[in-house]
Steps between C-alpha positions, in 0.01 A plus 500: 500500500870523473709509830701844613826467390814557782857531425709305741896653518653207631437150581303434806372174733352234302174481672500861423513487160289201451239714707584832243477270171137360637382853586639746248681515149854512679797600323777295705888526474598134508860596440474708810732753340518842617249752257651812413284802533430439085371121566274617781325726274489262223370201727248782605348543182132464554516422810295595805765399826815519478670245800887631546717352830748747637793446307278670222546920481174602427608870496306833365610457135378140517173524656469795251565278220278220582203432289162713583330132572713463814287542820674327705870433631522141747810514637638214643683556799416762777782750470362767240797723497533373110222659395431835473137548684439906424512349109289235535264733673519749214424242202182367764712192495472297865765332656457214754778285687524176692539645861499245851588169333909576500458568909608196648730400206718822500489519864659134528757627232594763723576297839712245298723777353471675861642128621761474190622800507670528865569114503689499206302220339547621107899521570512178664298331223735633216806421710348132518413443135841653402715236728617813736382328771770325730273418832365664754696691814413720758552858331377386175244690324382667781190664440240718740157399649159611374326459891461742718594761239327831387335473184402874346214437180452759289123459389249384762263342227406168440851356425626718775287354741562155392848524513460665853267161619780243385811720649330463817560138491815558561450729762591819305408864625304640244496853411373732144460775323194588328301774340273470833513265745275116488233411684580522872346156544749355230773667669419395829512131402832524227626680812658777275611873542430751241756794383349777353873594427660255216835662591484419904393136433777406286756599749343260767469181281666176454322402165262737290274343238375709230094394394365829385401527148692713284323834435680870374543514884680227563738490243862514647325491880829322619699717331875575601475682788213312656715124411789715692234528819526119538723317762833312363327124531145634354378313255240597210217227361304720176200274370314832361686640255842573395439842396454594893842452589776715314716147366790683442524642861436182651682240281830811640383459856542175477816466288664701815316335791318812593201270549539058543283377240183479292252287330335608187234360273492829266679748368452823334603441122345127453623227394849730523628499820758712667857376397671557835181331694601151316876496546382545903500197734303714780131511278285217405360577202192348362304525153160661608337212618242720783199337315722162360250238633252282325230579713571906476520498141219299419252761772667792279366350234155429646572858580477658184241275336252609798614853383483488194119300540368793689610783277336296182171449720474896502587480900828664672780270518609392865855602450432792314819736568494878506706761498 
């Protein structure tokens, strides 16, 4: 009996391949070059699962244009905001993700660009490598402490809760805005304040951290005005996605010293990235590396074979998503 056949958009962990090649007729990309929306379909072609990461656009017109023998798309990575779920429900095509692994991974990614950020460490390192460095003094790259400080996190999930536990190591206050408010047990013991009001929080804080995901609702959440609602030595920390703050606005905020500083890990127009954010000293600026472990890619992975496993036994994956 021949093996279902899945098309694989770019090149994944190698015990998740070796894992795909045992279990199904996988279509790899050993190159690991990006597919166009033309080689997706074409490495689709008889297919029954398609397996895209989110650097892929799996828009209307190319869920559309998939082969009728598609049943299935395993994305890997949580974030879904690449794929347009009202289509996939149309063609009675599911969609799964890879949602709980990234947790602890993103959330450490966070408190080291929370600690970069305000200590200067990016600066100092370039200064270093580039001989600029002349010894140290008393007023010399002077930075600000992260203890004691309020921390506002927009998203109260799983990341946002993680990020919340390891802030309180340094003795943070903890405060967020969410859709509703957590668990008051959870609460109780990250010690943290809810704001129903998005607006009211960011005036108060010291550092906000953005880990919602990135929905028609969020897009542009920290737009203009509310980035104008933050203090003058605020900093911003955005491990969700780049398409929830408005770039533009903040890379000018910054340019003027409206607000002190950010760290980012994405951006809104990836791999692009805002020309006027790079020429900054005041942002550490990282290449999406939330999920940029060994251990947290290789779970994905596990991730979406258990997925895609379920679906083929005629039972509903465990990360089936819906809109």
């Amino acid at each position: 009996m021949s093996k279902p056949i899945i098309a694989v958009t770019r090149r994944l962990p190698a015990v998740t391949e070796a894992s795909m090649k045992e279990q199904f007729d996988a279509r790899l990309n050993p190159n690991d070059l990006a597919f166009s929306a033309e080689h997706i379909i074409a490495a689709c072609d008889g297919a029954q699962i398609l397996v895209p990461t989110v650097t892929d656009k799996i828009d209307a017109d190319l869920i559309n244009a998939l082969p009728v023998t598609i049943k299935m798309i395993a994305n890997f990575g949580a974030g879904v905001d690449h794929i347009d779920l009202e289509a996939a429900v149309a063609k009675n095509v599911v969609v799964t993700n890879t949602p709980g692994v990234l947790t602890d991974d993103t959330a450490d990614l966070t408190i080291a660009l929370l600690l970069a950020a305000p200590r200067r460490l990016d600066e100092g390192a370039r200064l270093v490598r580039t001989g600029g460095w002349d010894g140290w003094t008393p007023t010399f790259m002077v930075g600000h402490r992260v203890t004691g400080k309020r921390l506002g996190i927009i998203g109260m999930g799983r990341i946002g809760q993680a990020v919340a536990k390891r802030a309180r190591g340094f003795d943070m206050q903890i405060h967020y805005h969410n859709r509703h408010p957590i668990d008051e047990k959870i609460e109780s013991a990250l010690e943290a304040t809810y704001w129903e009001s998005l607006d009211e929080m960011l005036v108060q804080m010291d550092f906000v951290s953005v880990n919602c995901p990135k929905t028609p609702e969020t897009y542009h959440l920290l737009n203009a005005d509310r980035i104008d609602l933050l203090q003058s030595h605020a900093v911003v920390i955005n491990t969700a996605r780049g398409g929830i703050i408005d770039e533009a606005a903040l890379a000018e905020r910054l340019a003027s010293g409206a607000i002190a500083g950010a760290g980012l890990d994405v951006y809104e127009n990836e791999p692009e990235i805002h020309p006027k954010l790079i020429a900054l000293e005041n942002v550490v600026l990282a290449p999406h590396l939330g999920s940029g472990t060994h251990e947290g890619r290789e779970a994905m992975g596990d991730k979406v074979l258990t997925n895609i496993g379920a679906f083929l036994s005629g039972d509903t994956p465990p990360d089936r998503v819906r809109s």
